[in-house]
C-alpha positions as CSV (number, residue, x, y, z in Angstrom):
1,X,121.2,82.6,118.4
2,X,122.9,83.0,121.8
3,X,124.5,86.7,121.4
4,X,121.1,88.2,120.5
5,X,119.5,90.1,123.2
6,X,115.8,89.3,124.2
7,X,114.7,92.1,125.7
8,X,113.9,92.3,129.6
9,X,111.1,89.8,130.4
10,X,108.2,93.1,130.8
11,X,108.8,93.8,127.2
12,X,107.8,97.6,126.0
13,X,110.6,100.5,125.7
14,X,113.1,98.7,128.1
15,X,113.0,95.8,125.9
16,X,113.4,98.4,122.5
17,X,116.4,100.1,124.7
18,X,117.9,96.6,125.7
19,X,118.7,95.5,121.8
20,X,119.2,99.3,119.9
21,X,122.9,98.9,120.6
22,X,122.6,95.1,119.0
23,X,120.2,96.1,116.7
24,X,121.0,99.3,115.2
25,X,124.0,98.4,113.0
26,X,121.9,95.5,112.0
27,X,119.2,97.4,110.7
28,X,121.6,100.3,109.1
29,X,123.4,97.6,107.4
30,X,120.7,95.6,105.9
31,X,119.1,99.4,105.2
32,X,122.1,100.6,103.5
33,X,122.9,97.4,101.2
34,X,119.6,97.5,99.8
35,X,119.4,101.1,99.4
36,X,122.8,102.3,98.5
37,X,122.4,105.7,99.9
38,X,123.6,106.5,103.5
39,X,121.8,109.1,104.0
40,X,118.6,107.2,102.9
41,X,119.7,104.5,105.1
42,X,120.1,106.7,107.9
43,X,116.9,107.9,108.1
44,X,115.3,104.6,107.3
45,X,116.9,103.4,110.3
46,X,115.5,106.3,112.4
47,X,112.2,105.8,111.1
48,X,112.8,101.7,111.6
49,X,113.1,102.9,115.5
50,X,111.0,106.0,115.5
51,X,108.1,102.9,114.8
52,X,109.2,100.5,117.2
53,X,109.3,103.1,119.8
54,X,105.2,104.0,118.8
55,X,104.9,100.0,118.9
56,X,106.1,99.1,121.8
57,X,104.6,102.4,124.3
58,X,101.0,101.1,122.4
59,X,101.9,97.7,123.8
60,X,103.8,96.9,126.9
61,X,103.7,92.9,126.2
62,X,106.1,93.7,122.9
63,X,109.2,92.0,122.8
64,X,111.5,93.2,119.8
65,X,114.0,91.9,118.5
66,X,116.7,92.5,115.7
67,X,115.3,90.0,113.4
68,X,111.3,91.8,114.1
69,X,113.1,95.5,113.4
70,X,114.6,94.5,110.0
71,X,111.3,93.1,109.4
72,X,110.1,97.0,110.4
73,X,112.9,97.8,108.4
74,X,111.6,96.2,105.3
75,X,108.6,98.1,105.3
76,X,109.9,101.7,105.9
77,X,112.2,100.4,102.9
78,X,109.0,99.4,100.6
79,X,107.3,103.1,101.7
80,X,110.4,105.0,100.5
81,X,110.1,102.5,97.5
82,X,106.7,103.7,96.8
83,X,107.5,107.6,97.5
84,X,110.1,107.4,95.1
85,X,108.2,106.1,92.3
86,X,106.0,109.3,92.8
87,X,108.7,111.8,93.4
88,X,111.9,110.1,91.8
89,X,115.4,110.7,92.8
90,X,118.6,110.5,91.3
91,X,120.5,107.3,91.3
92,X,123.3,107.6,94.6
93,X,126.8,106.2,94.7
94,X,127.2,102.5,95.2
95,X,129.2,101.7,98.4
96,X,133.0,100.2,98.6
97,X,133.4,97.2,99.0
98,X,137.1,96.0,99.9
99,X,136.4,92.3,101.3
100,X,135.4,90.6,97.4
101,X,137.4,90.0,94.8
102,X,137.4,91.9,91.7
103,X,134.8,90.2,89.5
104,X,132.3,89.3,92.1
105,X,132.9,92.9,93.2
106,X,132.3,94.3,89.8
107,X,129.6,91.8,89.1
108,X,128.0,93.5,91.9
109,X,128.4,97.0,91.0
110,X,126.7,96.4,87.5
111,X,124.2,94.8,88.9
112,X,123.5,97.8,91.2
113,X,123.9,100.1,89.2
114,X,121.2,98.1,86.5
115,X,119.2,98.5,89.9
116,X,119.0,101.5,90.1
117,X,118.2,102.4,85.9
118,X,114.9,100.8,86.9
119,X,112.1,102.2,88.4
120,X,111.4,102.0,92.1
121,X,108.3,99.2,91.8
122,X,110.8,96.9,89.5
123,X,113.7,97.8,91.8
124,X,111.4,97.2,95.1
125,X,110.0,93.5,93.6
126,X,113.3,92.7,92.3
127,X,114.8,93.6,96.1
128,X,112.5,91.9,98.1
129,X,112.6,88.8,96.2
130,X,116.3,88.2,95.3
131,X,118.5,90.1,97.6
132,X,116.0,89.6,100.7
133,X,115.1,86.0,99.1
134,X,111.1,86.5,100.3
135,X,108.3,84.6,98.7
136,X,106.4,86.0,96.1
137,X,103.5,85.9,98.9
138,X,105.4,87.9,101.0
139,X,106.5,90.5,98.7
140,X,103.4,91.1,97.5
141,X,102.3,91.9,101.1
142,X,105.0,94.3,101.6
143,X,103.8,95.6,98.1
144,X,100.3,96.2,98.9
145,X,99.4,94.1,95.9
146,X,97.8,90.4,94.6
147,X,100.2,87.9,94.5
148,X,99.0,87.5,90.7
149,X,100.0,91.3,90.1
150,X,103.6,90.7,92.2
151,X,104.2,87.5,89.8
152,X,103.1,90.0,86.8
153,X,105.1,92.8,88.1
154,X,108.1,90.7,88.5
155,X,108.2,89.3,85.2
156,X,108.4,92.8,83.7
157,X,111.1,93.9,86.7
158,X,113.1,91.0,85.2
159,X,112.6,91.7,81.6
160,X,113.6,95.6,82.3
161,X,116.8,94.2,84.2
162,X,117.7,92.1,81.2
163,X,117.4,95.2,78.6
164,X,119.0,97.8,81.1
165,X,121.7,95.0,81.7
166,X,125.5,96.0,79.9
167,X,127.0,93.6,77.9
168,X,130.3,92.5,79.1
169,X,131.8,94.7,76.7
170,X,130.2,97.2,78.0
171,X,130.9,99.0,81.3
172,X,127.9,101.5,83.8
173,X,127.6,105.0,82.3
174,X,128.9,103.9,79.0
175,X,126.3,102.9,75.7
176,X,124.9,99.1,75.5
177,X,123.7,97.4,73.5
178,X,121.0,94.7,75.7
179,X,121.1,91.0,75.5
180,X,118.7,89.4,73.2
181,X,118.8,91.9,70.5
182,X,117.1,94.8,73.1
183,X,113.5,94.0,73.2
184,X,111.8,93.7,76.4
């Protein structure tokens, strides 16, 4: 792509501080659509550059880029992923969004808010493989698991999306009853 920024030719910190202003509402953005939480997106984004800064004074020949700092970005995501499914917190507010129409915005908002009913292993799995689009083999390396135990996982994050999914009748914060007579 011609308006992303490379990075002067030494690499290190100058290249870091030649694509933050490029880079940083890249990696807030794809932070805070996953997460749904500013605040947690704000300080995954300062621990997304906190790490690149450690990366690149460790190697002088590093060249980032915005694409390799979302990719940093994934994996401060999949830690707070795994700290929350020790130490849970409470579902946050989904964003606005004024730019979609009604239904596909709605559409969206149920399926957030199903999301974020699950726990943070079926809502990481579920993440990295649909909304990011990643290969199983990749999610399970962002998982820290077997790519047998990610394909295992993901057919139980699935089957818990289906049961904490509202009917159509039905509307977030209000009883369902789940598709398929409930079982999971």
């Amino acid at each position: 792509m011609s308006g992303e920024q490379q990075g002067p030719p030494g690499g290190g910190a100058p290249a870091l501080l030649a694509v933050y202003d490029d880079a940083l509402p890249a990696v807030y953005g794809y932070l805070l659509r996953r997460c749904s939480d500013r605040r947690v997106a704000e300080d995954l984004t300062s621990e997304t550059f906190l790490a690149a800064m450690d990366t690149v004074r460790r190697d002088d020949d590093a060249r980032p880029t915005t694409p390799w700092l979302i990719g940093v970005a994934r994996h401060k995501l999949a830690d707070h992923w795994r700290t929350m499914q020790r130490t849970p917190e409470p579902v946050a507010e989904l964003p606005e969004s004024v730019d979609d129409d009604w239904e596909v915005h709605l559409d969206r908002m149920v399926a957030h808010y199903t999301l974020g009913r699950l726990s943070p292993t079926h809502r990481a799995v579920l993440t990295l493989r649909y909304v990011d689009d990643l290969p199983v083999g990749d999610c399970a390396a962002v998982l820290d698991r077997t790519i047998g135990a990610t394909e295992a996982l993901l057919t139980r994050a699935k089957r818990a999306f289906r049961a904490a999914y509202p009917d159509s009748e039905s509307r977030p914060g209000q009883p369902h009853h789940t598709r398929g007579g409930g079982h999971a």
